[in-house]
C-alpha positions in Angstrom: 62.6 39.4 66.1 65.2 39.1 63.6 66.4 35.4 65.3 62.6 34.6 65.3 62.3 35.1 61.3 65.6 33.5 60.9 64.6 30.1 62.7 60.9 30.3 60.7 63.2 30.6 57.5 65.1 28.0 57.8 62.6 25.3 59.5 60.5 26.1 56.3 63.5 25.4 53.9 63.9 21.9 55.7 60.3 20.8 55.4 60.7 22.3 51.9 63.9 19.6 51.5 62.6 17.0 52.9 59.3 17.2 50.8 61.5 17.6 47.2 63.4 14.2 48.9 60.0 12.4 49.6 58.9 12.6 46.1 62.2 11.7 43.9 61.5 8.7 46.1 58.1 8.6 45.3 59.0 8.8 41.6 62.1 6.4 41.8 59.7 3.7 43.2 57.3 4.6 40.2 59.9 3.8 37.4 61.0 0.5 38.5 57.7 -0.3 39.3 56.5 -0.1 35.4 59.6 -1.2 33.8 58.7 -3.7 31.8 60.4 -7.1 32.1 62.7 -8.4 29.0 61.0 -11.0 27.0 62.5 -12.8 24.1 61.2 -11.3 20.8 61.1 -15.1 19.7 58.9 -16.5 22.4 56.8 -13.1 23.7 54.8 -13.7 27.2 51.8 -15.8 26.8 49.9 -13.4 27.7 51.1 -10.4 25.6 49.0 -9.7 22.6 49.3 -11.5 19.3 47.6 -10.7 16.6 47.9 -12.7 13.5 45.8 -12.3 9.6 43.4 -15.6 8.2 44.0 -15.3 4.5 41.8 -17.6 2.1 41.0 -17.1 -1.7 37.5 -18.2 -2.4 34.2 -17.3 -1.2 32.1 -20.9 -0.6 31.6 -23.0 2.2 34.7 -25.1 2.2 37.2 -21.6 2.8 34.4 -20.3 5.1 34.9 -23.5 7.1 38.1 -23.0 6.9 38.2 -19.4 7.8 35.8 -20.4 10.9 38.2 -23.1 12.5 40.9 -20.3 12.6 38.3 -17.9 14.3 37.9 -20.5 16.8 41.5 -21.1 17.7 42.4 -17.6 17.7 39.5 -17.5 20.4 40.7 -20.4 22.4 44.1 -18.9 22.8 43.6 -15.7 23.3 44.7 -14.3 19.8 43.1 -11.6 17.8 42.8 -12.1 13.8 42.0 -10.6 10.8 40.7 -12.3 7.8 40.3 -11.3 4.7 39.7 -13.1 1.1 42.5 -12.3 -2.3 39.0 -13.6 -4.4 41.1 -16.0 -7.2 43.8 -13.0 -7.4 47.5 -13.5 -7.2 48.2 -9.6 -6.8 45.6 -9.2 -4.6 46.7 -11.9 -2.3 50.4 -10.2 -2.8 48.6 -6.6 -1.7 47.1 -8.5 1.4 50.6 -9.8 2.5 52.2 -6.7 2.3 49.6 -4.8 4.1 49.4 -7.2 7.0 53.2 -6.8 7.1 53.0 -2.7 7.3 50.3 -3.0 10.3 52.9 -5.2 12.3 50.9 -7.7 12.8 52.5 -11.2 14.7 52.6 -13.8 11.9 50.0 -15.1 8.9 48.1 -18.5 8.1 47.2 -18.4 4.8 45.3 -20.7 2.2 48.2 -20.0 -0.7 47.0 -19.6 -4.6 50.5 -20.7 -6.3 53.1 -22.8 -4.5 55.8 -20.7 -6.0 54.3 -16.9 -6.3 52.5 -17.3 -2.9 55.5 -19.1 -1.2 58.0 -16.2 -2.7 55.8 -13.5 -1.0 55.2 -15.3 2.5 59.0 -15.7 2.2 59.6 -11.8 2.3 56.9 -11.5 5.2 58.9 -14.3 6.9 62.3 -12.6 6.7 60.3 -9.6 7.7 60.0 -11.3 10.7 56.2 -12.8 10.7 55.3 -16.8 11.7 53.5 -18.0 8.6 51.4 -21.1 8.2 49.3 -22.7 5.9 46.3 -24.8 4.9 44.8 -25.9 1.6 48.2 -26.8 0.4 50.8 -29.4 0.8 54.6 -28.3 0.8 57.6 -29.7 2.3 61.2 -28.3 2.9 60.0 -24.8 2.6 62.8 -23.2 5.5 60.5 -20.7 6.6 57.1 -22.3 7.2 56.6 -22.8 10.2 54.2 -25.8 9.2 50.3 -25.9 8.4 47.9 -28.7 7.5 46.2 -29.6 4.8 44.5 -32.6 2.6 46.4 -35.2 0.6 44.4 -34.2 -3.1 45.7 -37.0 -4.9 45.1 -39.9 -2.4 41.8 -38.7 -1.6 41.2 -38.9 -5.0 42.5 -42.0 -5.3 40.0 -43.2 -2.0 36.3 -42.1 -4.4 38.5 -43.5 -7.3 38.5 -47.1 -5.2 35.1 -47.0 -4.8 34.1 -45.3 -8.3 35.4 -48.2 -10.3 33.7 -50.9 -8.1 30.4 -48.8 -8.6 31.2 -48.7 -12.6 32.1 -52.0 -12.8 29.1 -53.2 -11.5 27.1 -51.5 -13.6 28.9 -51.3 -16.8 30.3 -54.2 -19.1 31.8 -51.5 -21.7 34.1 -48.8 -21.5 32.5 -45.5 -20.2 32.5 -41.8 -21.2 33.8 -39.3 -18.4 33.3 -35.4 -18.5 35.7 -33.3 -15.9 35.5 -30.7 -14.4 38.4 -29.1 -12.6 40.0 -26.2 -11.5 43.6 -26.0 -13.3 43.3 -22.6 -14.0 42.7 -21.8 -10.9 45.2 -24.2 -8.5 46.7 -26.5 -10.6 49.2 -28.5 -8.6 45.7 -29.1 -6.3 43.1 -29.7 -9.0 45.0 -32.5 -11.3 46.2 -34.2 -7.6 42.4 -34.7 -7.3 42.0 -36.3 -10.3 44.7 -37.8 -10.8 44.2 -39.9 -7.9 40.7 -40.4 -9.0 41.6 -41.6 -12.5 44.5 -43.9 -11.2 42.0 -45.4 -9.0 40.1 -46.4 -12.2 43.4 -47.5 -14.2 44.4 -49.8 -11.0 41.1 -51.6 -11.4 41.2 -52.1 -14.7 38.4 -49.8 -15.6 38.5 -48.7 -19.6 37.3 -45.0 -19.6 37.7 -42.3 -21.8 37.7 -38.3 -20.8 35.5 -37.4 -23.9 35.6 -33.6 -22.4 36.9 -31.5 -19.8 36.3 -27.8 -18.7 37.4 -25.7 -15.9 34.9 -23.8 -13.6 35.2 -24.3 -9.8 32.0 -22.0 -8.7 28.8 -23.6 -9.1 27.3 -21.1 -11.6 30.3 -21.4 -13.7 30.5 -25.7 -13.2 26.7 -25.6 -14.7 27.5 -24.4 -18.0 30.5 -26.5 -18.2 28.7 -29.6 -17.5 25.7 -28.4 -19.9 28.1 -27.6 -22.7 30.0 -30.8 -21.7 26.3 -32.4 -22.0 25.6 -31.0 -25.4 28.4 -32.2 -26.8 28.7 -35.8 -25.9 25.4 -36.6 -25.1 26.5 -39.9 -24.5 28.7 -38.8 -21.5 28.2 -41.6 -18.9 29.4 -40.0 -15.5 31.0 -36.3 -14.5 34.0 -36.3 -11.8 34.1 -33.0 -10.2 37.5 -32.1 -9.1 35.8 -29.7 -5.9 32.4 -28.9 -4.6 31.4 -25.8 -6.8 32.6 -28.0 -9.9 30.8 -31.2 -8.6 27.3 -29.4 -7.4 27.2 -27.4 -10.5 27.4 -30.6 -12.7 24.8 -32.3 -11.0 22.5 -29.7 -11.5 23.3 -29.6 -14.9 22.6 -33.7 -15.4 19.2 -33.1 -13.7 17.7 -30.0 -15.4 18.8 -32.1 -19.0 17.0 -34.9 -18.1 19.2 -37.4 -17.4 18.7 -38.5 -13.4 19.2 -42.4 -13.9 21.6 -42.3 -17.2 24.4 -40.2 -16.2 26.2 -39.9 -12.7 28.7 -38.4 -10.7 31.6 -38.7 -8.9 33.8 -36.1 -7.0 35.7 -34.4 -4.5 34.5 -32.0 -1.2 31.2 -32.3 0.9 29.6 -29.7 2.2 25.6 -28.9 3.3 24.4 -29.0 -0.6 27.2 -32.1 -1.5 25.5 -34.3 1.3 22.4 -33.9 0.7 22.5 -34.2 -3.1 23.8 -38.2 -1.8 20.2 -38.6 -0.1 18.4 -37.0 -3.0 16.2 -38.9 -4.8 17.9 -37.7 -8.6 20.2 -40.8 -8.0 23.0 -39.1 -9.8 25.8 -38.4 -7.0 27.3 -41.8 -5.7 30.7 -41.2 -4.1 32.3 -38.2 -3.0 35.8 -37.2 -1.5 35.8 -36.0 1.9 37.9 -33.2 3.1 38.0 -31.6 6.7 38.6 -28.0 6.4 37.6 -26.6 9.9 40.3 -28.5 11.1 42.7 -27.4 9.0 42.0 -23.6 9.8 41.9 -24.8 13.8 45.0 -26.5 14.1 47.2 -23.8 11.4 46.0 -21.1 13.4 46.6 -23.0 16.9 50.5 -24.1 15.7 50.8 -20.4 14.1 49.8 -18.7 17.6 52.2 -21.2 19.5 54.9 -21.0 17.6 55.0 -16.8 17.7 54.6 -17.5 21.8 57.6 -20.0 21.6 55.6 -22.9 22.4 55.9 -24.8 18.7 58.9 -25.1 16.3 58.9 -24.7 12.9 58.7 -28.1 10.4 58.8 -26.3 7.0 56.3 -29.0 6.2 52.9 -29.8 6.3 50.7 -32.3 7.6 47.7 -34.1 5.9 44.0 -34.5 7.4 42.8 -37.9 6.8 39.7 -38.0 4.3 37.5 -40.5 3.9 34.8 -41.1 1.4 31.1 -41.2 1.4 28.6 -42.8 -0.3 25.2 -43.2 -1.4 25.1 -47.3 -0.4 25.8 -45.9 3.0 23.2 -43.3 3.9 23.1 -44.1 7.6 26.9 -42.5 7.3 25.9 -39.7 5.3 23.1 -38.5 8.1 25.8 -38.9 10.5 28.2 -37.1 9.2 25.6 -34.4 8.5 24.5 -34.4 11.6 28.4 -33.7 12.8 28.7 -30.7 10.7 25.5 -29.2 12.2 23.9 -29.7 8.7 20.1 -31.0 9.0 19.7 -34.3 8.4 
């Protein structure tokens, strides 16, 4: 009987063995299973998770357009992102930056406010290790950047300029009377480019003008005042450039309600929905505008930001410019088209 319990014992101990040995196996097969492969940090697996932040500084249509065409290339490749506006507000836009860089996130495409406070804080979130790109703002030989796009201000300034002056100059035998309206306070490296171009435009033609007034107010609330004050002042103003679409629709309004459709006009720089219709609108007062592309510019900074953080794009440190081009009210059939491209009703 003893024997009996002694062979039992020990046939249970070897089942017992072999069962222990069956599952270190089990377990050893497990680990190398989910060991993750090595990846380089610098070009992460395509289709690993990226996450990147949309960072404009204005609420209108132009930064909503351009805040869209990131949306959709984050979309198209896969990406998440988080946008988020600094409203006109250096340390706010600062604050955004560095709370983008605590949550880890993969890299940043930002519309800058300042070329050197912006760039000195994107620097830090560079050496922190993010990808950062931009739009809205040309730089070049900036080490970090790993590139963006943007528009050239002062030649498409220069391009409503061209076709200002012919307009003047075929309706005016005299020197005229400009108001401005711009935005130096808020961008100024971007807001004189604009005009700049438009005025040397005028210069190159020969056109004698005089800037009897000029104000800065970039929103359209803001830009009607201006103009009306402007207005007030010299009511012998001849035509208003508006240096972006807040500034430009807001001076328009302003030569309507004084009642002064057919006497004073406007030039200027952005369309939007409101901008290209206010060129087929019987008032007469907005000939020429600048034409930028801003959905683009979000699409393909976001699309170079997410390649570049996969390994799939180098870094330029410069930007590129989107071609604008100009409409007018002498060609409406363009106008409808264009409007008609945007989605806008025509």
């Amino acid at each position: 009987m003893k024997k009996l319990f002694s062979i039992v014992t020990a046939l249970t101990m070897f089942l017992a063995l072999a069962a222990c040995s069956n599952d270190n196996a089990t377990s050893s097969d497990a680990a190398d299973s989910t060991t993750p492969t090595t990846v380089d940090s610098q070009a992460p697996d395509a289709k690993s998770e990226i996450t990147i932040a949309g960072i404009v500084f204005q609420d209108d249509e132009f930064m909503n357009d351009l805040t869209n065409g990131m949306k959709a290339a984050a979309e198209e490749l896969g990406a998440t992102i988080l946008t988020s506006n600094s409203n006109n507000d250096q340390s706010r836009e600062v604050e955004l930056i560095n709370t983008y860089m605590s949550q880890g996130i993969d890299g940043i495409c930002i519309a800058p406010l300042d070329p050197d406070t912006s760039i000195a804080t994107l620097r830090t979130a560079s050496e922190a290790g993010l990808r950062i790109t931009t739009v809205n703002m040309q730089l070049s030989d900036v080490d970090f950047l790993t590139g963006g796009y943007c528009s050239d201000d002062f030649d498409n300034g220069y391009l409503v300029g061209e076709y200002a002056a012919a307009w003047i100059q075929a309706h005016y035998d005299r020197p005229i009377k400009v108001g401005l309206i711009h935005f130096d306070h808020q961008v100024p490296a971007q807001s004189t480019n604009r005009y700049n171009g438009f005025f040397k435009a005028l210069d190159d033609a020969g056109v004698e003008y005089e800037i009897v007034a000029d104000q800065g107010a970039e929103k359209e609330d803001t830009a009607l005042v201006a103009a009306n004050d402007i207005i007030t002042a010299n009511p012998d103003v001849d035509i208003f450039y508006g240096a972006n679409g807040g500034g430009l629709t807001g001076a328009v309004q302003a030569i309507e309600q004084s009642g002064l459709s057919g006497k004073v006009y406007a030039f200027g720089y952005d369309a939007n929905d409101i901008i290209s219709s206010l060129l087929l609108s019987d008032n007469d007062i907005l000939q020429g505008v600048a034409v930028q592309d801003p959905y683009n510019q979000g699409y393909n900074s976001a699309k170079l930001l997410i390649q570049a953080i996969r390994g799939e794009a180098e870094g330029t440190g410069d930007t590129d410019a989107v071609p604008g081009f100009v409409l007018n009210r002498d060609d409406l059939d363009a106008v409808r088209e264009y409007r008609v491209s945007q989605g806008f009703d025509s």
